[in-house]
N, CA, C and O atoms as a MOPAC input file, in Angstrom:
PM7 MOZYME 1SCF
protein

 N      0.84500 1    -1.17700 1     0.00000 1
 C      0.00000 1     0.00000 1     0.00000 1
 C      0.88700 1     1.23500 1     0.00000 1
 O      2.05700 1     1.06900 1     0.34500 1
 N      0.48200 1     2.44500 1    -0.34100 1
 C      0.93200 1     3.58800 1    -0.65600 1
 C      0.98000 1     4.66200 1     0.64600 1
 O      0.99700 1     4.21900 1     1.79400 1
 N      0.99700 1     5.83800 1     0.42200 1
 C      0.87000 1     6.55200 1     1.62100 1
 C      0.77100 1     7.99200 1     0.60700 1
 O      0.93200 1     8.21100 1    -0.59400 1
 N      0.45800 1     8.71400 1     1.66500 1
 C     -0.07800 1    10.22900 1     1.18700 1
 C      0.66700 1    11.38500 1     2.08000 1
 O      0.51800 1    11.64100 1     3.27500 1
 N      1.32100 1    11.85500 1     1.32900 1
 C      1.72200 1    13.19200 1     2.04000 1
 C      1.72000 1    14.51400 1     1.52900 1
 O      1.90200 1    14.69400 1     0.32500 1
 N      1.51200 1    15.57300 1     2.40000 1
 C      1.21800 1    16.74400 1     2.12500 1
 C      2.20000 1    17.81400 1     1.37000 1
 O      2.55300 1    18.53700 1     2.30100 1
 N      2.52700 1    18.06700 1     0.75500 1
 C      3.56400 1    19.28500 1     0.19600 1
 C      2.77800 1    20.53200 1    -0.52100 1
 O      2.00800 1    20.42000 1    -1.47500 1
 N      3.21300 1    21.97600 1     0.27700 1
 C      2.63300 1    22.83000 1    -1.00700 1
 C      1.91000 1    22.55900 1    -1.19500 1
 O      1.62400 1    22.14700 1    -2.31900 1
 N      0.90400 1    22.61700 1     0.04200 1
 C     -0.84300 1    22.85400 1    -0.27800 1
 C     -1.21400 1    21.44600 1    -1.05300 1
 O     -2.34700 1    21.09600 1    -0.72400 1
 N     -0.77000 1    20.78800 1    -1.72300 1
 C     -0.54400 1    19.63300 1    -2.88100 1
 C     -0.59600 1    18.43800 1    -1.77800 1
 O     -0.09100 1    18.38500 1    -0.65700 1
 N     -1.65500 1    17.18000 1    -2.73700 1
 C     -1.12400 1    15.88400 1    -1.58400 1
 C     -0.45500 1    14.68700 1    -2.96500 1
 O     -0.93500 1    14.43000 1    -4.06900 1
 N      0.70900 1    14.21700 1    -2.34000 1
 C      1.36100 1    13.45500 1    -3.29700 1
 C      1.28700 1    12.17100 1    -2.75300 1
 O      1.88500 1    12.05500 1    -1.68300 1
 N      0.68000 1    11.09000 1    -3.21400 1
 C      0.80700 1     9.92900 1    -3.04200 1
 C      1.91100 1     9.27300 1    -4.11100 1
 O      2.29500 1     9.50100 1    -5.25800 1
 N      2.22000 1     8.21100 1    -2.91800 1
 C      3.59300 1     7.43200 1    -3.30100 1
 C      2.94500 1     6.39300 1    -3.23200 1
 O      1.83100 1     6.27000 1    -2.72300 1
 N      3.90500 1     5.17000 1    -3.98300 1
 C      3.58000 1     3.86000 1    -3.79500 1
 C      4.36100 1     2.98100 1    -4.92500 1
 O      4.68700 1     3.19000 1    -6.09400 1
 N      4.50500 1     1.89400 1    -4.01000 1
 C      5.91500 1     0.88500 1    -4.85400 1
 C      5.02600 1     0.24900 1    -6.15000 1
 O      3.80800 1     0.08000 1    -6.08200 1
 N      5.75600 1    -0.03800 1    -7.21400 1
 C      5.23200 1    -0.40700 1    -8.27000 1
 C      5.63400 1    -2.12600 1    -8.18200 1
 O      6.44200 1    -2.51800 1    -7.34000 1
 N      5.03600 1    -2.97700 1    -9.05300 1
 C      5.68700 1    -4.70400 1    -8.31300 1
 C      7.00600 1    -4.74700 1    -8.60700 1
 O      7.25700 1    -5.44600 1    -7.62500 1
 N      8.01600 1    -4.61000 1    -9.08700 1
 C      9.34000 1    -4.24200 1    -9.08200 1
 C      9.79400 1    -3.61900 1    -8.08400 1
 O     10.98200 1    -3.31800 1    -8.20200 1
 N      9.05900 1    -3.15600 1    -6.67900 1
 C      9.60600 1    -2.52500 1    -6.15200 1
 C      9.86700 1    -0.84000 1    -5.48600 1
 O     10.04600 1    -0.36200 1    -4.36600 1
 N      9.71100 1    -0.04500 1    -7.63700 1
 C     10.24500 1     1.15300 1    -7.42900 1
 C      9.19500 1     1.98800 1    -7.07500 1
 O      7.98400 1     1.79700 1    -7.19000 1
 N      9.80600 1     2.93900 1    -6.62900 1
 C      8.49600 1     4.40600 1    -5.72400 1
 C      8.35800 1     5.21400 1    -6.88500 1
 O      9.18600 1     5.64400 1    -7.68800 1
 N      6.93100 1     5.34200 1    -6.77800 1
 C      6.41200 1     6.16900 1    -7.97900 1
 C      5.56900 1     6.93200 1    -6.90200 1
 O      5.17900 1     6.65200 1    -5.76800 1
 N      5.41200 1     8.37600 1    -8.01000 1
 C      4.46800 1     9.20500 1    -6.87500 1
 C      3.32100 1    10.07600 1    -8.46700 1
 O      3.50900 1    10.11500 1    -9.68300 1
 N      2.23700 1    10.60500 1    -7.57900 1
 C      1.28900 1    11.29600 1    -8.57800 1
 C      0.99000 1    12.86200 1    -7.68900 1
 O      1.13700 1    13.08500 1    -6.48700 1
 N      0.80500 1    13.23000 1    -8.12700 1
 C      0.74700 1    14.91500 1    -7.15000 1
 C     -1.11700 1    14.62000 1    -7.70200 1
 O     -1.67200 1    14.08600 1    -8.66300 1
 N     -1.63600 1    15.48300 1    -6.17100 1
 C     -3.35200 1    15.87900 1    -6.54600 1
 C     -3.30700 1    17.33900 1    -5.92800 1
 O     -2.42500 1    17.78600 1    -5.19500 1
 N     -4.20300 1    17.84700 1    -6.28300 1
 C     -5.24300 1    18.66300 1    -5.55700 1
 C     -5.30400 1    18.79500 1    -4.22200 1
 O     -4.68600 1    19.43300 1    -3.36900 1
 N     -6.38100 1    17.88300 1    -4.25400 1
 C     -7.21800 1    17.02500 1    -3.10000 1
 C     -6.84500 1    15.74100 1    -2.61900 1
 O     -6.41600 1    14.80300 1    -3.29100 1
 N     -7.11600 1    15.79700 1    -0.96200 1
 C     -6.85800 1    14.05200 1    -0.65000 1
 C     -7.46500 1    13.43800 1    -0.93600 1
 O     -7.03500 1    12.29400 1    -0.79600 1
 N     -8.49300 1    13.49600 1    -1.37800 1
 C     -9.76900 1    12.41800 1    -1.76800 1
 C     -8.70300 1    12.02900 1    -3.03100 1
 O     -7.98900 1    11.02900 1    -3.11700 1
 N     -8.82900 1    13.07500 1    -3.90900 1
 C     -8.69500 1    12.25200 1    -5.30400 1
 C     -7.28200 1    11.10400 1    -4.93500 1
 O     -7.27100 1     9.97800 1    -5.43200 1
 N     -6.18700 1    11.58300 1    -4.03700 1
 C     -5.16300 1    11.12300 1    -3.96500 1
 C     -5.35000 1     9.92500 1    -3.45500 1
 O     -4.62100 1     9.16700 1    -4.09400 1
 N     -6.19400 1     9.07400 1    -2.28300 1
 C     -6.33300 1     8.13200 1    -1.67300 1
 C     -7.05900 1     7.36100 1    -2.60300 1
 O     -6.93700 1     6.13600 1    -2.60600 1
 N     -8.00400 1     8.10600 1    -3.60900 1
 C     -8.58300 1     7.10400 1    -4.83100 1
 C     -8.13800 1     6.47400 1    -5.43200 1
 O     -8.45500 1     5.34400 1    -5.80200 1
 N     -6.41700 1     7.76000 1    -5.87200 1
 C     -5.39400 1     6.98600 1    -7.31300 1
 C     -4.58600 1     5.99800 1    -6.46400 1
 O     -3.73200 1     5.24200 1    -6.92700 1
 N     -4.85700 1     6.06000 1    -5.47700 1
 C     -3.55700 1     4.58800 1    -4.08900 1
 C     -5.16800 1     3.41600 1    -4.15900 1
 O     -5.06900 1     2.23200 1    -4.48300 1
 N     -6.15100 1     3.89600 1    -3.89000 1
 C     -7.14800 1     2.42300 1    -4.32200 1
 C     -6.65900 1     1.94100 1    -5.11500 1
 O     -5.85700 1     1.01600 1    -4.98700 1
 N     -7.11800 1     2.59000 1    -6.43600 1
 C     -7.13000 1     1.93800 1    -7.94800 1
 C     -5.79900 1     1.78500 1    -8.17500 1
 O     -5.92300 1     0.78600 1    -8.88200 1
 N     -4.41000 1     2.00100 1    -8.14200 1
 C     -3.26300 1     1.37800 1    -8.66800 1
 C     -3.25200 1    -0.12000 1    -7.61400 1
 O     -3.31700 1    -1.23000 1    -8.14100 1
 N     -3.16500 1     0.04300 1    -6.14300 1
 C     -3.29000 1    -1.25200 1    -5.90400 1
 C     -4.38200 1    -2.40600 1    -6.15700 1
 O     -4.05400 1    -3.55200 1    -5.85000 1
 N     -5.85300 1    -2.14100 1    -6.78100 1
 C     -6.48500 1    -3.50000 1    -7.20300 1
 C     -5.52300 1    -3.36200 1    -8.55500 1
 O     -4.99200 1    -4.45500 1    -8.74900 1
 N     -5.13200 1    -2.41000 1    -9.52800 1
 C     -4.65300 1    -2.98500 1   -10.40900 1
 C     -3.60100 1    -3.56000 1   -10.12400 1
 O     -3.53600 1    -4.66400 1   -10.66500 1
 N     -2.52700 1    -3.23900 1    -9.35900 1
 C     -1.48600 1    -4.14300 1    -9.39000 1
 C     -1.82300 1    -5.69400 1    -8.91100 1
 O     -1.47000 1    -6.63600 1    -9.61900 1
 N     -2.55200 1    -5.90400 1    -7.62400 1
 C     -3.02200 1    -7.08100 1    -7.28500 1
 C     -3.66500 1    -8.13100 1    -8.36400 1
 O     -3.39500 1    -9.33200 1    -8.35900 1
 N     -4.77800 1    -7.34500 1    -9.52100 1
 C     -5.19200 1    -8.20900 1   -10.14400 1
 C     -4.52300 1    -8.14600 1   -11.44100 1
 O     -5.07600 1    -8.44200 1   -12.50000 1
 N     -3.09400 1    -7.67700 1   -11.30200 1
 C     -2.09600 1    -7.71500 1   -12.91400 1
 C     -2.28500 1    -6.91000 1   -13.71600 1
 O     -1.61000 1    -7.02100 1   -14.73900 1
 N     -3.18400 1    -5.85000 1   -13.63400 1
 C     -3.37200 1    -4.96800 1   -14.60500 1
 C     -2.76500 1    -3.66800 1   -14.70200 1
 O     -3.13900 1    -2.74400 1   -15.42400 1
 N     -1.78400 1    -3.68500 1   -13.90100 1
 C     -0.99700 1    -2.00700 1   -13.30400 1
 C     -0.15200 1    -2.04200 1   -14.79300 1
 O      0.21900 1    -3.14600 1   -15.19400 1
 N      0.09700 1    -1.03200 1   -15.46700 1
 C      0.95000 1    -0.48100 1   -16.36700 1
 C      1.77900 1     0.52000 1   -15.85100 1
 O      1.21200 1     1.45600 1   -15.28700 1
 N      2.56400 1     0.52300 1   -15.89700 1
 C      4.22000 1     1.81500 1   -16.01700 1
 C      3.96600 1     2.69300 1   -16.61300 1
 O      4.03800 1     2.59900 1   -17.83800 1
 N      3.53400 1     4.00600 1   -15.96200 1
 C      3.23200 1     4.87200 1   -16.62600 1
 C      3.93600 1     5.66300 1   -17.67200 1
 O      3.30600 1     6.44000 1   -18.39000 1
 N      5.24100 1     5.49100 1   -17.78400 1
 C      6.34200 1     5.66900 1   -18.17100 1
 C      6.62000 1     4.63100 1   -19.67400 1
 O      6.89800 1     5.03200 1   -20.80400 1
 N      6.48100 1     3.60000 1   -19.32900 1
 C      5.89400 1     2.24100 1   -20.50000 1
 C      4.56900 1     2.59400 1   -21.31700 1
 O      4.40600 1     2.05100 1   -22.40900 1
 N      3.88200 1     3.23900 1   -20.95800 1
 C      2.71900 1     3.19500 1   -21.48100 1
 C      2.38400 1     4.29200 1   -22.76700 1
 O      1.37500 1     4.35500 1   -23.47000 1
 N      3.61800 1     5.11800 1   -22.79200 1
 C      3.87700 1     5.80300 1   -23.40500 1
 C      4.40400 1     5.30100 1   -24.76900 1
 O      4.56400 1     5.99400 1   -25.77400 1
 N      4.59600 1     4.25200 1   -24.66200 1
 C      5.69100 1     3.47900 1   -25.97000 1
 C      4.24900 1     3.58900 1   -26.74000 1
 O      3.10000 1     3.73200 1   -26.32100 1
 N      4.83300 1     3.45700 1   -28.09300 1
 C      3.73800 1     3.01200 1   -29.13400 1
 C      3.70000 1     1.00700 1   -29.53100 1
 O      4.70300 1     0.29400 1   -29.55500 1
 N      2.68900 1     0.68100 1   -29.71200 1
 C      3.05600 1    -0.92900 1   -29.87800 1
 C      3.71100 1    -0.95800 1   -31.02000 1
 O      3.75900 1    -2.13000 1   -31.39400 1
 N      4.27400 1    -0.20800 1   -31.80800 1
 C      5.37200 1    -0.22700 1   -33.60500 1
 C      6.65900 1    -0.40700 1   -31.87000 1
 O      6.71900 1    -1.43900 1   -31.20200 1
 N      7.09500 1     0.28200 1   -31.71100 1
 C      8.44200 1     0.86400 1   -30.99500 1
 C      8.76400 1    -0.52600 1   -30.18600 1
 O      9.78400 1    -1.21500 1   -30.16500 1
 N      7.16600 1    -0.70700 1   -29.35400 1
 C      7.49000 1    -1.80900 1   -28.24200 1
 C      7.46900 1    -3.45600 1   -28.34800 1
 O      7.87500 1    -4.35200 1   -27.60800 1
 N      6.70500 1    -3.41800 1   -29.80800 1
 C      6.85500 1    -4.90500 1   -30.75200 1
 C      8.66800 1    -5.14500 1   -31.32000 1
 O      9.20700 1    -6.24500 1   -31.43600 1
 N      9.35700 1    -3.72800 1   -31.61300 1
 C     10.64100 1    -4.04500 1   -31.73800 1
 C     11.63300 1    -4.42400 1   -30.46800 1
 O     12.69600 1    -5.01400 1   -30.65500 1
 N     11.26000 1    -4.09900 1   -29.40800 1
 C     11.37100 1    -4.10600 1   -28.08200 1
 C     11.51800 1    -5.84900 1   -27.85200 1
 O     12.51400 1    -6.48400 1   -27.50500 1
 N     10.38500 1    -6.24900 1   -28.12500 1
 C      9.79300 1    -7.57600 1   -27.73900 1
 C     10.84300 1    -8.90300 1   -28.51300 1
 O     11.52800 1    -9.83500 1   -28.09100 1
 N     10.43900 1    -8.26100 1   -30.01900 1
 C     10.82000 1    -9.43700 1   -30.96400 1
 C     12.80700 1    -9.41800 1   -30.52100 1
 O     13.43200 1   -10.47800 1   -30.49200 1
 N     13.36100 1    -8.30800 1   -30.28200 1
 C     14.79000 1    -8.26400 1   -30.19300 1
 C     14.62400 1    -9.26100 1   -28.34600 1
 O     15.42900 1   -10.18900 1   -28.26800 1
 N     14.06300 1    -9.14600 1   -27.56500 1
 C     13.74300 1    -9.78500 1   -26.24200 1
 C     13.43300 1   -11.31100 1   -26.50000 1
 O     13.41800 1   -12.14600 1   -25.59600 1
 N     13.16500 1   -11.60800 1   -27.94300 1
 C     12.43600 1   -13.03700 1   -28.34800 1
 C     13.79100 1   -13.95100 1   -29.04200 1
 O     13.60600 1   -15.09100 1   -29.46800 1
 N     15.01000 1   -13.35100 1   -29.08200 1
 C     15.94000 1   -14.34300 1   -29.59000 1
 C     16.52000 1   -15.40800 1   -29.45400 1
 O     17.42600 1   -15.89600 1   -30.13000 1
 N     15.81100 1   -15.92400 1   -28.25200 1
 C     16.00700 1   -17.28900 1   -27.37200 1
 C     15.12400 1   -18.08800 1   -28.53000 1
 O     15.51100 1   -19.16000 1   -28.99500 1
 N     13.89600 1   -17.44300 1   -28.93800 1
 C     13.07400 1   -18.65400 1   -29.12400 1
 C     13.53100 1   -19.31600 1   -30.58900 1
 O     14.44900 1   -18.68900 1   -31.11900 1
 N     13.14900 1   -20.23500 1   -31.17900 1
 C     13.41300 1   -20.77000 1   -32.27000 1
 C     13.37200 1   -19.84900 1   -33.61400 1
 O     12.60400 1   -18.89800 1   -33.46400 1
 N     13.84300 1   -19.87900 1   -34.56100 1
 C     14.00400 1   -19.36200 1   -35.43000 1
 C     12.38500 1   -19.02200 1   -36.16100 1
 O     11.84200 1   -17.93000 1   -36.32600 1
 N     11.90000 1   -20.39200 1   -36.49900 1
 C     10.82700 1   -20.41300 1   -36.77600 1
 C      9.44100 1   -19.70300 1   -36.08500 1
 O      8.49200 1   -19.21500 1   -36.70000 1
 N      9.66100 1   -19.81900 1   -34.34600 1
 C      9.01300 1   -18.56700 1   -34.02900 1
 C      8.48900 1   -17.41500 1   -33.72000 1
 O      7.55600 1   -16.82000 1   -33.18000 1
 N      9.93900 1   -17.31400 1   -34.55100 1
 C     10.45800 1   -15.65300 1   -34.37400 1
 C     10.00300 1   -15.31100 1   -35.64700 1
 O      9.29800 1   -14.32800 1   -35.87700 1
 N     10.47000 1   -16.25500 1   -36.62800 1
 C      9.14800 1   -15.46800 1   -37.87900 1
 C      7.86400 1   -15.41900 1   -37.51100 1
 O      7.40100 1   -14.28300 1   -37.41600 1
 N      7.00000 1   -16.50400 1   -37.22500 1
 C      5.37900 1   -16.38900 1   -36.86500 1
 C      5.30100 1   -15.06100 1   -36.18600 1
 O      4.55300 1   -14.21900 1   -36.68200 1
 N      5.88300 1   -14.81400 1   -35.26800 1
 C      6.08600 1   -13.37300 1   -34.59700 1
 C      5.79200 1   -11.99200 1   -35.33000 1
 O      4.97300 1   -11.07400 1   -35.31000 1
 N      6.92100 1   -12.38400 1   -35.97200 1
 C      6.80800 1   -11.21000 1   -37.17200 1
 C      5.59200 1   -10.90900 1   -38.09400 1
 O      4.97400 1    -9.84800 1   -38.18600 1
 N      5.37100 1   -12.16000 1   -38.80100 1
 C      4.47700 1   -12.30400 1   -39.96500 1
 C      3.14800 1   -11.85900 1   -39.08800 1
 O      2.47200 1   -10.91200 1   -39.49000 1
 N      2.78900 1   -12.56900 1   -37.87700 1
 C      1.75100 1   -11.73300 1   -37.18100 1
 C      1.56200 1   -10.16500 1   -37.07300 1
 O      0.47100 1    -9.71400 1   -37.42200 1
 N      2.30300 1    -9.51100 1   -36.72800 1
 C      2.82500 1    -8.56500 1   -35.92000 1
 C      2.92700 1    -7.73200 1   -37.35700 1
 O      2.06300 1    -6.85600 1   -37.32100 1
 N      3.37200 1    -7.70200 1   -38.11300 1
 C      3.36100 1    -7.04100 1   -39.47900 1
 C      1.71400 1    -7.18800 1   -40.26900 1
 O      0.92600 1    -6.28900 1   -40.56300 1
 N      1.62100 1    -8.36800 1   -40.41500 1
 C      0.03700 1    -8.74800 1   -41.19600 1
 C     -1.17400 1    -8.21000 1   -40.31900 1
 O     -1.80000 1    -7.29700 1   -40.85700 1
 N     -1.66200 1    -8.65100 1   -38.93600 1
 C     -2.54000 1    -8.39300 1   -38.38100 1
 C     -2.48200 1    -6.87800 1   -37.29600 1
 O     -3.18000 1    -5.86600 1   -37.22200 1
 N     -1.55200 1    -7.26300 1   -36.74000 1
 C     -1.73500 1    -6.16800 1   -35.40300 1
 C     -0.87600 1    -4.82800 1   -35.72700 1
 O     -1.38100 1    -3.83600 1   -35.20100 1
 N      0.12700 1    -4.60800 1   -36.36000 1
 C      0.46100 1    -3.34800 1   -36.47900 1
 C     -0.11800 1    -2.53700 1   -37.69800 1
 O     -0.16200 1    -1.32100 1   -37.88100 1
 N     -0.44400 1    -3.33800 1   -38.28800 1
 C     -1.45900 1    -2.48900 1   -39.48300 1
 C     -2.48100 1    -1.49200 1   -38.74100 1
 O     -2.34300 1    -0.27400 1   -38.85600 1
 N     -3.68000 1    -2.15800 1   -37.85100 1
 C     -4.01100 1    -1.61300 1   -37.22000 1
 C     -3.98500 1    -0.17900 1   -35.63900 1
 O     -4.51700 1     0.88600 1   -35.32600 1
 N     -2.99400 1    -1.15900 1   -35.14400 1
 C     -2.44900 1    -0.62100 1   -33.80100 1
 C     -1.44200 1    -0.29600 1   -33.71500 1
 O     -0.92300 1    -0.06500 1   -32.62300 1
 N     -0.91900 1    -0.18800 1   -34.68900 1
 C      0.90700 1     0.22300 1   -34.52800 1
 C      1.14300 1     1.51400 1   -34.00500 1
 O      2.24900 1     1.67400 1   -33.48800 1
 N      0.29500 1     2.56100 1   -34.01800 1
 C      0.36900 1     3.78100 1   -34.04200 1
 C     -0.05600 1     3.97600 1   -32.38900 1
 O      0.26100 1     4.93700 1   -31.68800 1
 N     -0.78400 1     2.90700 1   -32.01500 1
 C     -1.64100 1     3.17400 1   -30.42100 1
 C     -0.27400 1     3.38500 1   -29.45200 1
 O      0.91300 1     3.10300 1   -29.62000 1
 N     -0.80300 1     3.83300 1   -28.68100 1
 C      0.39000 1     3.99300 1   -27.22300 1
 C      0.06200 1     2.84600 1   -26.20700 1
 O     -1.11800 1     2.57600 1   -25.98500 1
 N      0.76600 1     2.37100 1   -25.77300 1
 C      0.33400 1     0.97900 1   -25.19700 1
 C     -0.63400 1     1.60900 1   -24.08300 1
 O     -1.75400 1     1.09800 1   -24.10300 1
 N     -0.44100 1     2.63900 1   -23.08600 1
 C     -1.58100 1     2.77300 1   -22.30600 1
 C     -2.99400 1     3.08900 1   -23.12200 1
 O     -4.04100 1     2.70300 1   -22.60300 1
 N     -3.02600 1     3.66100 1   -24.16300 1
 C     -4.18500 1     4.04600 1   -24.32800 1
 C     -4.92300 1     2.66600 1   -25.75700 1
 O     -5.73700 1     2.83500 1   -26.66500 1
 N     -4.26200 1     1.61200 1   -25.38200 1
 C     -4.73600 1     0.32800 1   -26.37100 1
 C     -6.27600 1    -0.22300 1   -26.25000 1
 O     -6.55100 1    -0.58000 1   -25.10400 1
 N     -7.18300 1    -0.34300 1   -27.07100 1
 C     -8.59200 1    -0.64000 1   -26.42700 1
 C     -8.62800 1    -1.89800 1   -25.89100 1
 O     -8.36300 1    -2.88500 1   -26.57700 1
 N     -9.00200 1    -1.98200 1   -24.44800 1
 C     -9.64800 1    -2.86200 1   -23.96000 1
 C    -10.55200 1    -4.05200 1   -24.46000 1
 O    -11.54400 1    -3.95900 1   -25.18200 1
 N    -10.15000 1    -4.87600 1   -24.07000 1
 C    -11.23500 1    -6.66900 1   -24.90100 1
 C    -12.24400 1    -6.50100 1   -23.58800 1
 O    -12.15900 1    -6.23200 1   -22.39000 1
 N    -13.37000 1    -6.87000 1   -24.69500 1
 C    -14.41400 1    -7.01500 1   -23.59800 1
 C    -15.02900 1    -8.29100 1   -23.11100 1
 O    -15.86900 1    -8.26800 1   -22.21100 1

């Protein structure tokens, strides 16, 4: 869990990301601040927390990211990789920023 402290009229909540590192968000208000420490911890608990910092990548930038991260795997499915990733999903989404990617329903 996170914690909230006061600066400059301002309340900044902190809180470890699952790696560990301290991230903080500046508010307003304490309300809103004790809200954004709810909602990052169910997301982190139920796997859905993103790096706000990561989320910024575009999926073109962060698919090159991945496939150079994929050189362990076999040759062969490092093409399927590709041929996917070129044919279906970056045609479409290449341009999206990974935080703002639409949701499956």
């Amino acid at each position: 869990m996170g914690f909230i402290e006061r600066r400059n009229g301002r309340y900044r909540a902190r809180y470890r990301d699952p790696l560990g590192r301290q991230l903080s968000e500046t508010f307003s208000r304490k309300l809103d601040a004790e809200r954004f420490l709810r909602e990052v911890q169910v997301d982190i608990e139920r796997g859905r927390w993103l790096d706000p910092s990561g989320a910024q990548l575009t999926l073109q930038s962060w698919s090159g990211e991945f496939l150079s991260l994929a050189r362990r795997l076999s040759p062969t499915t490092q093409q399927t990789y590709r041929r996917d990733l070129d044919k279906y999903i970056l045609p479409r989404f290449g341009a999206y920023r990974i935080g703002r990617l639409p949701r499956t329903k």
